[in-house]
C-alpha positions, 0 to 999 in steps of 0.5 A, a space after each residue: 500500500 503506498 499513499 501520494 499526494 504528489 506527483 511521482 516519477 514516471 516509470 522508464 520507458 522502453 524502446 526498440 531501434 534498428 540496432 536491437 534489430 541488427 543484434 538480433 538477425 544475421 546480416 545475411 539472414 535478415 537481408 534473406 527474409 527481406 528477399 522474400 517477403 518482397 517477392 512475395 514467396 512468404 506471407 505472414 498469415 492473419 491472426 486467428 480469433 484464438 491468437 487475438 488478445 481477450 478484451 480487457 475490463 476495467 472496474 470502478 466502485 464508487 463509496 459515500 462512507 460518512 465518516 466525518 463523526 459529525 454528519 446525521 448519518 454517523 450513527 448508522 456508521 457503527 465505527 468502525 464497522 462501515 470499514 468492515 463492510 467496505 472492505 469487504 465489497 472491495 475484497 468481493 468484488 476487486 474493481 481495478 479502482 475505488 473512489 470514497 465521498 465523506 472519507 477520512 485520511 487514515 480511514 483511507 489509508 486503512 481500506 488500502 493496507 487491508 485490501 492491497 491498494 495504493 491510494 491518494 486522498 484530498 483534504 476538504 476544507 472545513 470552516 477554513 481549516 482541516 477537519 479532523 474526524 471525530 468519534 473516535 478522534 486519531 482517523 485523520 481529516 475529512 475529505 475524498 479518496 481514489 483507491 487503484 490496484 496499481 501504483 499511483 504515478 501522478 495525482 492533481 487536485 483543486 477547489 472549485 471556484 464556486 462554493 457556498 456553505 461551510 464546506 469546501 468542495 473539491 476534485 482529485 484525480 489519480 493517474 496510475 503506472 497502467 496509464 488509467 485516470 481515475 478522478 472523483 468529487 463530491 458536490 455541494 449538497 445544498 439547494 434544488 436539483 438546478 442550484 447554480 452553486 452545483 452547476 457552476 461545480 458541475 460544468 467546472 468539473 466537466 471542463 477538466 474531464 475534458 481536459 484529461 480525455 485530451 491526454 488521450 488515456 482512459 479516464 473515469 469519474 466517479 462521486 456523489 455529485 447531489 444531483 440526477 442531472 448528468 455532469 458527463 461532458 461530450 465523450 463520457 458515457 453515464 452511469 448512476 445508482 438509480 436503481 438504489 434503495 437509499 440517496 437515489 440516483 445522485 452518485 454517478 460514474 463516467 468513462 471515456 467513449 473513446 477507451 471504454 466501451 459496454 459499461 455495466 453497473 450494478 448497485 450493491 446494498 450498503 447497511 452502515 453508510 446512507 449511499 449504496 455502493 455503485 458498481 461499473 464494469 466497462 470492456 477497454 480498448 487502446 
């Protein structure tokens, strides 16, 4: 389990040149091979569909947990049996990423160790400072998490320009060694369904989705976003807990058209936090 806040080094990369080729052939046997090819004599065959790779699928669960002991919903938690439950959905069903909404930094930090994963976490601001989480005292602050089976390369963050209330509201996205973003938020609460402080969030957070799809890699979003109304930008797909028996509707997932193609969801029962998990599976392509 490894914890970043900032950026890490990029992994080496790999390249082939004509010397490698040189090392690797004969001189005359390669010069042999050419001959043939361009007079036609050999042919490489088309690759069977048994020879062509299996797609590969790419998993996201996305947790509201409530642990700042100080939300109405805290009591439900059970302390620390919410971490139990979560660990659990996770260790079942081993998505590629988790993304955690009313998290707290060692809370986070715990789910990674016991299950495996690497994670990064964004500290929300509360009345102008760090919130320390409560109920037990020793969990850390209070903010959001992005939780990836691989390593964690690089990660940003920042506040949206628009708030209201006493509670800062943020973005943090993670990019992971195998090239995949994955980035969540959790919007503010208050207001109707069209509260122009969520909308000016909302677009916000659509403006960098857009961002990271034109780095060209396969980028997810998840989170509790306070509203049914999609914040998906042109070139995502959506999916969200609609079919919930709590907080219907408002946690969302998106992913690249691009990059991912037939996701699925499904909503997994939660009994100590007030949000059911969400569940979505989409089949990758490069």
């Amino acid at each position: 389990m490894s914890v970043v806040q900032d950026a890490t080094r990029s992994p080496a990369v790999h390249r082939t040149d004509a010397r490698s080729l040189d090392m690797a052939f004969p001189t005359s046997a390669l010069a042999a091979a050419l001959t043939v090819v361009a007079t036609g004599a050999l042919t490489a065959p088309a690759a069977s569909a048994a020879e062509r790779p299996e797609p590969r699928t790419h998993s996201l669960l996305q947790l509201n947990l409530c642990l700042s002991g100080l939300a109405g919903c805290y009591p439900r938690t059970a302390y620390p049996t919410v971490l139990d439950e979560a660990a659990a959905v996770i260790e079942r069903n081993s998505p590629d990423a988790v993304t955690v909404n009313e998290g707290c930094s060692g809370d986070a930090a715990t789910l990674a160790e016991r299950t495996g994963y690497h994670v990064a976490f964004t500290t929300v601001i509360y009345r102008g400072a760090p919130l320390p989480c409560v109920k037990p005292t020793g969990r850390g602050v209070f903010g959001n998490a992005v939780l990836t089976k691989a390593p964690i390369r690089t990660t940003e963050e920042a506040p949206y320009a628009a708030q209201n209330g006493v509670e800062e509201r943020r973005w943090l996205c993670a990019t992971t060694t195998d090239d995949a973003t994955t980035c969540t938020s959790h919007l503010t609460a208050s207001g109707p369904e069209l509260d122009p402080t969520r909308q000016a969030q909302c677009d916000e957070l659509g403006a960098q989705l857009r961002h990271e799809a034109r780095r060209g890699r396969e980028v997810w979003f998840a989170g509790d976003v306070n509203r049914r109304t999609t914040c998906a930008p042109d070139g995502y797909w959506h999916r969200d807990d609609d079919a919930a028996t709590q907080a219907v509707g408002i946690q969302h997932v998106y992913g690249t058209q691009s990059r991912l193609k037939g996701a699925v969801s499904q909503v997994i029962p939660m009994t100590y936090t007030d949000h059911d998990a969400l569940l979505v599976t989409a089949a990758t392509r490069p």
